[in-house]
C-alpha atoms as one frame of an Amber mdcrd trajectory, in Angstrom:
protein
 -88.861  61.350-289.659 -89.304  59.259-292.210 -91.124  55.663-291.554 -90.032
  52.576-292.600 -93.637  50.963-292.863 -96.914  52.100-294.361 -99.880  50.975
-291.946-103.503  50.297-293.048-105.735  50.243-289.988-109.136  49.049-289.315
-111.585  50.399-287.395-114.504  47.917-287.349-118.153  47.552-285.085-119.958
  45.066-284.948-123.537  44.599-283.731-123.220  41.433-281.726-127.357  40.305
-281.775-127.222  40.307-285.587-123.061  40.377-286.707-123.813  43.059-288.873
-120.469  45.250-289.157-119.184  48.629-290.319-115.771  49.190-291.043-113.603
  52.011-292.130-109.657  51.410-292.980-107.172  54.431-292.360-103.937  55.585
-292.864-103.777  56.120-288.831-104.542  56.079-285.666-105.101  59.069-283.419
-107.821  61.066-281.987-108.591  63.081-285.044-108.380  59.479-287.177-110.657
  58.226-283.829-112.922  61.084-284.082-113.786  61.230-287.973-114.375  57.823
-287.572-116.985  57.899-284.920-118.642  60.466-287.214-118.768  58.389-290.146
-119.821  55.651-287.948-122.606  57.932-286.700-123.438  59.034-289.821-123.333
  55.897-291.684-125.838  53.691-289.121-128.022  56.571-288.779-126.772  57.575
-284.975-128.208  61.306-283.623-130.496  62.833-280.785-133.702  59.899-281.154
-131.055  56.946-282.082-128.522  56.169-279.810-125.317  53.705-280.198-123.375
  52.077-277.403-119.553  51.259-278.386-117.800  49.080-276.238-113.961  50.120
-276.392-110.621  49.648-274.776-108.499  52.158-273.417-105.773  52.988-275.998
-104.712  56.552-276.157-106.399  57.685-279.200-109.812  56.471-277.450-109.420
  57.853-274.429-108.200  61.166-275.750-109.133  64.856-274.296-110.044  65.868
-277.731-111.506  62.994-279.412-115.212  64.359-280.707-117.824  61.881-279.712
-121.125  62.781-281.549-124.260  63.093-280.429-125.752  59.760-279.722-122.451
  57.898-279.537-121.832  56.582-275.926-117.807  54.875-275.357-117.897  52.528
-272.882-114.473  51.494-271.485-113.225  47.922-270.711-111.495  47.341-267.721
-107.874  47.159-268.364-106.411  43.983-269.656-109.665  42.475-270.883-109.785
  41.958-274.591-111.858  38.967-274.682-114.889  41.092-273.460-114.672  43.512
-276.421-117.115  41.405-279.466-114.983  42.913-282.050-111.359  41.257-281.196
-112.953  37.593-281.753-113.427  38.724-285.815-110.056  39.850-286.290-108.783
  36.445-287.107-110.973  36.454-289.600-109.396  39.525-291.193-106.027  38.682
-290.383-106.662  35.279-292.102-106.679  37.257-295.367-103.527  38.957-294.876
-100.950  36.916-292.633 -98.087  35.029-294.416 -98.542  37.387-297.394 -96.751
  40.090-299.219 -98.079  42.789-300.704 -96.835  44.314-303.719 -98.062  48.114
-302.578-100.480  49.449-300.135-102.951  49.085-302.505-103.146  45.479-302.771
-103.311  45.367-299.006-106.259  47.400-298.963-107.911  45.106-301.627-107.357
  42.180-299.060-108.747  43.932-295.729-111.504  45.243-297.907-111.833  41.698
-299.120-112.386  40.597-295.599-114.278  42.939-295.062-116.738  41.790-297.622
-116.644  38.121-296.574-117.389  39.480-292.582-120.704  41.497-294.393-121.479
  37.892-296.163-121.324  35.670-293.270-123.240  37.609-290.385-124.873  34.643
-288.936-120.886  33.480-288.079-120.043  37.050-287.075-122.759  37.358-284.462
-121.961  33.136-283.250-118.489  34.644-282.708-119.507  38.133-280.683-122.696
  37.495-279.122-121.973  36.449-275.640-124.654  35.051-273.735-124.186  37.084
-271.652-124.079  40.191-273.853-126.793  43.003-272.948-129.659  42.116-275.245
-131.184  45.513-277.182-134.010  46.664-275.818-137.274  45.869-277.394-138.888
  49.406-276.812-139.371  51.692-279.465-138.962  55.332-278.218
């Protein structure tokens, strides 16, 4: 079957206490595209056995899938159904989307260019990122050093 559209798709995390982000654009989504991404996001912020990561996440298919590889260190935690506006993430997507909507795009290159753009500009501008995403009522990290 062939598509009519080429998707980009961004996977993004965001640490709400200091709206630093990492994000990784793909060609899909599924729980192989889920599960190479939670290793590069392991990878990439250091995640393993002595530092642990906890990733808030809804409950779309490729999350919740029976053979989507969560490494070691990585802990999902679901949101209730229905409740975007307690995942940190969802409130920078504007921001991303700003870059993009009412546009064409001459290939999926250039398209990539403008996500990555935003991208960029969400790296430059933490101190907005983390006025948009952390909720005062947000678990704070814990001080400890184990």
């Amino acid at each position: 079957m062939k598509r009519k559209y080429l998707w980009r798709y961004l996977y993004s995390f965001v640490r709400p206490e200091t709206g630093s982000t990492i994000n990784y654009i793909g060609s899909t989504v599924s729980a192989e595209a889920m599960s190479e991404v939670l290793r590069m996001f392991a990878l990439d912020a250091g995640i393993g056995p002595k530092r642990h990561a906890v990733v808030v996440i809804d409950g779309a298919g490729w999350h919740r899938a029976k053979d989507l590889v969560v490494p070691e260190g990585v802990h999902l935690v679901f949101l209730p159904p229905y409740s975007p506006e307690l995942q940190p993430a969802e409130r920078i997507w504007p921001i991303v989307n700003e870059g993009v909507a009412n546009r064409g795009f001459a290939d999926l290159a250039e398209l990539t260019t403008a996500v990555e753009d935003r991208c960029r500009y969400l790296d430059d501008h933490q101190d907005f990122v983390c006025g948009l995403t952390n909720f005062h009522w947000w678990p704070k990290e814990s001080p400890c050093k184990t």
